[in-house]
N, C-alpha and C positions, 0 to 999 in steps of 0.2 A: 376597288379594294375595300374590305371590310376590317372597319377601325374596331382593338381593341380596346376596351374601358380602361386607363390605366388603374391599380390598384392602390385604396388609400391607403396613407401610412398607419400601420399597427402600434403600438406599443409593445415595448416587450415586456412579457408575464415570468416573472420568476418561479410563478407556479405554475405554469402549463405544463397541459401532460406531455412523456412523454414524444420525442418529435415533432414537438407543435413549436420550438423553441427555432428563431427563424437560421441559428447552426444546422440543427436538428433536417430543417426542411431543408437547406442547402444539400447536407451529407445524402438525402433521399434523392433529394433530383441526380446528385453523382451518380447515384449507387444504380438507378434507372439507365443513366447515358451508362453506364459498363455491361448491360445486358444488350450483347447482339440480336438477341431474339425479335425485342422489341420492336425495331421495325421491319421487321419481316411481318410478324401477324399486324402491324397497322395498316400494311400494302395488302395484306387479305383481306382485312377487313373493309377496303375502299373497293379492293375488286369485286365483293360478293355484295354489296351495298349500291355499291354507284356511287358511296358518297365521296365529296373529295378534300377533306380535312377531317382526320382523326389524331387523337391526344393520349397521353398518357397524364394525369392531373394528380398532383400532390394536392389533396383537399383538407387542413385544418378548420377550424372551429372560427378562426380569424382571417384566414387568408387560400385563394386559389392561386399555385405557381403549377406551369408549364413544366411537365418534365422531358417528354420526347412529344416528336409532331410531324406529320406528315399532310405537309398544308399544298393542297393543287388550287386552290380557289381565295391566295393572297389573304388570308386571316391577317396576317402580322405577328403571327405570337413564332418565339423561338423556346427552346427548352432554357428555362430561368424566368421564361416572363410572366406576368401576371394578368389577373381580371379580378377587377372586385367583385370579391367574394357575393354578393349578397345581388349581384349584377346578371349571374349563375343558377342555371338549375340543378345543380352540383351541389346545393348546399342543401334543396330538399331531396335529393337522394341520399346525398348523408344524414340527412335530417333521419329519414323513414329506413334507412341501409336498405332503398331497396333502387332496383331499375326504374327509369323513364323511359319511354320510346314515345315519339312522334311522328305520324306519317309524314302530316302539310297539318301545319302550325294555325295560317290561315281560316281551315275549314274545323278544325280541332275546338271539339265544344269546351275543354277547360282551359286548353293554350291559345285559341284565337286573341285574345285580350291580355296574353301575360304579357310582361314588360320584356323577360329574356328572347324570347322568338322578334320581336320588334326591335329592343336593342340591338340586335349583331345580324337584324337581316335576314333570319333564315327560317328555312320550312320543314325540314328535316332534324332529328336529331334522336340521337341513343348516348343513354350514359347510364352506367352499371358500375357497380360500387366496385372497388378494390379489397378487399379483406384479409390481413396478413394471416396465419395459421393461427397465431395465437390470440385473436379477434380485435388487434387492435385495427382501426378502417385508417387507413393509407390515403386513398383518393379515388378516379373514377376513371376509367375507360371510354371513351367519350369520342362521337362521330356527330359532325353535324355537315349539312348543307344549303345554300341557298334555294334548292329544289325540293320538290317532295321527292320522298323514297318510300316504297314500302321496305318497312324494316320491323313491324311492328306483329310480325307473327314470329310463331313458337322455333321454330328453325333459329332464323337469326339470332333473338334473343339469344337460346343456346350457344351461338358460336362466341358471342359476346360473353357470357359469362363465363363460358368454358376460356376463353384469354385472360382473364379479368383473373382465374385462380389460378392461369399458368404466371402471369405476372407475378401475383401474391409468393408463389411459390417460389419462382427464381429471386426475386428481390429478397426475401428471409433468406438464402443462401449466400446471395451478394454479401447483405451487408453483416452475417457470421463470420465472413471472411474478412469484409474489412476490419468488423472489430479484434478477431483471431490478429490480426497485422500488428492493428494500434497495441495489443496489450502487448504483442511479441517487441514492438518497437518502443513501449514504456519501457518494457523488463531488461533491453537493453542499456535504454540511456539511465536506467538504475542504476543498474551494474557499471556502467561505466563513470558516472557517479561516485557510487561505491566504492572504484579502484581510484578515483582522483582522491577521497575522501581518507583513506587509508592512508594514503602514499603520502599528504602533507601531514596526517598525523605523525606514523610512522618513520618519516624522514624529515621535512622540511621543518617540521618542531623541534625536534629529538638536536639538529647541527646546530643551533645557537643556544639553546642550553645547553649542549656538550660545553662551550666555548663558556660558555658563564661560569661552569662549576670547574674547569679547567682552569682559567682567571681564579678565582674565588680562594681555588686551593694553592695557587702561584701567593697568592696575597697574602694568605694564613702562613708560609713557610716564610717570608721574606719580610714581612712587618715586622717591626719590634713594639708598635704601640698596642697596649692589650684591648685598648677600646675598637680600633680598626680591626685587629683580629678577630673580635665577637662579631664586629660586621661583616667579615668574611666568611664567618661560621654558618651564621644566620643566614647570608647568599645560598650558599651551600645547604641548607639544610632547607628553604625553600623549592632551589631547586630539583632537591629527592622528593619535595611534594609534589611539586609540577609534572614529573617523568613519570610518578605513581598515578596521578590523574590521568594524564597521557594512556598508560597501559589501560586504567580502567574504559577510559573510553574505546579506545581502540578492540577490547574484549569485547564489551556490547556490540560495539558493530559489526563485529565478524558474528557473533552471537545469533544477533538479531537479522544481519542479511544473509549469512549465511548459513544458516540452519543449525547454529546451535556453537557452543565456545568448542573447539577441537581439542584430542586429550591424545596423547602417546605414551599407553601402557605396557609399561616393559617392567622384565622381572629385577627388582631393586633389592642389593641383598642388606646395605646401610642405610634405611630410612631413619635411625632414631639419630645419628649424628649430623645427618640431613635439615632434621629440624630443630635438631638443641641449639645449631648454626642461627636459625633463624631466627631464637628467643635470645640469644648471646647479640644479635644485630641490635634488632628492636632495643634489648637492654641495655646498651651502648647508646644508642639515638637519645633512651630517653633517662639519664643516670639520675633525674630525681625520683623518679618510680620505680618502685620491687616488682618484680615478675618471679615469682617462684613456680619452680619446674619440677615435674615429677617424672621421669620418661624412663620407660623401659620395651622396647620393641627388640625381641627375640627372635623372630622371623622374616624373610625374605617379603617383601611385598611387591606384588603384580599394581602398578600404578606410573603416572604422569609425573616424575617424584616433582620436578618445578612445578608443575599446577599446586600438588599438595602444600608443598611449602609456602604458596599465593597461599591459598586459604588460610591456613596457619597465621601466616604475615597480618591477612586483613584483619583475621578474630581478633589478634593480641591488640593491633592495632584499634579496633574500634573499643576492644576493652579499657585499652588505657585513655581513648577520647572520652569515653561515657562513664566510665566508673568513676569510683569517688578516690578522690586523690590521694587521701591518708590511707589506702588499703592495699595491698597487693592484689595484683592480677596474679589467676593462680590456672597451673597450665599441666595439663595431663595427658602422655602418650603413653598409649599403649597398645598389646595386641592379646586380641583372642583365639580361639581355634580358630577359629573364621573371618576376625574381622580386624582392622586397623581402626582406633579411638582415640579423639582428638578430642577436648574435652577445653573449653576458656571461659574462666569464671572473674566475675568482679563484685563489688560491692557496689550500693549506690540506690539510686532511686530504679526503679522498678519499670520495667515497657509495660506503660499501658496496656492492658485489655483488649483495649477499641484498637494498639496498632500493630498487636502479635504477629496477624496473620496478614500484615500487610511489605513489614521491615523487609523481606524478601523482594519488594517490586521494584523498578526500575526505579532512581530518582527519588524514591520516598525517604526524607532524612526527620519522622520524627524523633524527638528528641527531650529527654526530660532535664539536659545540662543547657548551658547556653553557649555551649563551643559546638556547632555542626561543623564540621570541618566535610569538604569534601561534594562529589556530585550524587551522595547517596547510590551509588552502583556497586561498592566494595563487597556488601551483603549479597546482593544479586548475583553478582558473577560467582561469590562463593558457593552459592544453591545448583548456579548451572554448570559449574566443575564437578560438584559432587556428583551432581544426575547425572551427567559423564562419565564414572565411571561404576556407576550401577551404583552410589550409599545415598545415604541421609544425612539432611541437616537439619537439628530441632535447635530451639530455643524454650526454655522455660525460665519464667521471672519473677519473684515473690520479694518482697521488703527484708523476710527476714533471711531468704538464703539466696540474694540477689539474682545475678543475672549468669546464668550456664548455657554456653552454645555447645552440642554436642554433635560429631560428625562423626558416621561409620562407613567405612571405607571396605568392604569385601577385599581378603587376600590375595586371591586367587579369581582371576579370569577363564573364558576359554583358549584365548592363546596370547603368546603376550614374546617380546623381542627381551634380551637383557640390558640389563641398565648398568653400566661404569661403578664400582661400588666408587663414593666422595668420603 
């Protein structure tokens, strides 16, 4: 029996290329043992040779593994096993990306004296490089024997290299396939992810502050102490922060996994009492601040009207976080021939420059007060309801005429369901 070299231990390079990564070389030998082919042309290739041990060899830069083998002459190697690399003439065909061929090693004026035909005993030997289509080199095709053979004329060569590209060839389809798998099988357990991810938001958060603001407002009707009742107020009114965080999050994520915030545009024939509701809220929430309102919508509007109203909600909303507190937030609906105008203005210090065109991104809470309240998403998800139903959302900021969010919301759609007038 002829002993393989065992192979020393590598280190592993963070930077290797490509497949050199000893995952990498794993996934390769798989991807080899799934081509039936492959031993069928290694039993040709022993037949038309004489030889009787041929390989198929994952050859990196650091290491030679076994990937299929057709061993009649007790090699010892199985598909997984090794030979140190440098123990190989495997490593100057990769070296050169080109063929060896050996008659008898022995009489061989450059191989009589090399170490590989002495190490493993043999006189014979072909090894012809592997080359994927897109040139990165894979490993080597490789027959060897303890006899001589003649193997070293134009024929054979050819049948060797003409395998060596049927390899290359089947193996880049293998392993498209396996990777086609893994990503189909990421995008699932995304997705399934995604629906666990939802579902605690959406439920498993939402039941125990149900029960807290339930509690809170039990407390507020049945206390007579007015210091206990402000802390019940206060429960309560954290908890409206919490559910609005909740929602924002919940928006991103359907957003973000799933192609964008969804909108159901139906024809609305009461939008202006839709969202006088929502500044009469807000106003309410917050009875030390003015919100002055100016609304007049005349016409029927084609739109999400709860989306609209979210928007609405958040602008007034970040107006009265970031505006300056002795001023009114000051709030304008209206309608065009063509368009729905929502218009929320404040006083205050000014958005920077540098974060105009940034306040729209996910998470981003600059800020020129020192109250950020919030996961900076409010703004965000306002932009991708707009672009939902085909408008715009501008911001323009200056010292002297503060800060104006301006949304235009198109009337009219190509086709749209009706909306309940409220």
């Amino acid at each position: 029996m002829l002993e393989a070299t065992p192979a020393e231990t590598q280190p592993n390079d963070a930077g290797a290329a490509f497949g050199e990564h000893p995952d990498g070389i794993a996934r390769d030998v798989a991807a080899v043992g799934n081509l039936s082919v492959v031993p069928k042309l290694l039993e040709i290739l022993c037949t038309i040779t004489g030889m009787r041990f041929a390989a198929v060899a994952r050859v990196s830069g650091e290491s030679w593994t076994a990937c299929a083998v057709k061993d009649d002459i007790n090699f010892g190697l199985v598909p997984g096993g090794h030979l140190e690399l440098q123990s190989t003439l495997c490593v100057e065909s990769r070296a050169a990306r080109a063929p060896i061929v050996i008659d008898q090693a022995t009489t061989d004026v450059r191989y009589r004296n090399h170490h590989t035909p002495r190490t493993y005993n043999i006189e014979s030997y072909v090894s012809v490089p592997i080359i994927m289509p897109g040139g990165r080199y894979f490993g080597n095709l490789c027959a060897i024997d303890p006899r001589p053979a003649n193997v070293s004329d134009a024929r054979t060569l050819a049948v060797f290299t003409g395998f060596a590209q049927i390899i290359a060839s089947q193996l880049e389809d293998e392993l498209k396939r396996e990777k086609d798998h893994n990503t189909w099988r990421d995008e699932r357990a995304a997705g399934e992810l995604r629906d666990q991810f939802l579902a605690i938001l959406g439920h498993d958060l939402r039941n125990p502050l149900q029960a807290i603001s339930s509690t809170a407002a039990l407390l507020e009707r049945r206390l007579s102490d007015s210091v206990l009742i402000g802390m019940a107020s206060r429960i309560r009114s954290n908890v409206r922060r919490m559910s609005a965080l909740i929602d924002d999050v919940l928006d991103f994520a359907r957003g973000r996994l799933g192609g964008g915030i969804g909108v159901d545009i139906k024809n609305c024939a009461d939008v202006e009492s839709s969202l006088v509701s929502v500044v009469e809220e807000l106003q309410d929430g917050s009875p030390q601040r003015h919100i002055v309102l100016d609304a007049s919508v005349t016409q029927p509007v084609q739109c999400d009207l709860g989306r609209v109203q979210q928007v609405l909600s958040n602008l007034i909303g970040n107006a009265l976080t970031h505006g300056a507190a002795d001023s009114p937030v000051k709030v304008t609906v209206r309608d065009t021939d063509d368009e729905l105008v929502l218009e929320v203005c404040n006083a205050g210090e000014p958005i920077p420059a540098e974060s105009i065109g940034k306040i729209f991104q996910p998470f981003y809470r600059q800020s020129t007060s020192s109250n950020r309240q919030g996961l900076g998403l409010g703004l965000h998800i306002c932009s991708q309801i707009v672009r939902a139903h085909g408008g715009t959302l501008s911001v323009a900021s200056t010292k002297a005429e503060g800060t104006r969010f301006t949304v235009r919301l198109p009337l009219r759609h190509a086709a749209t369901a009706s909306c309940p007038s409220k």
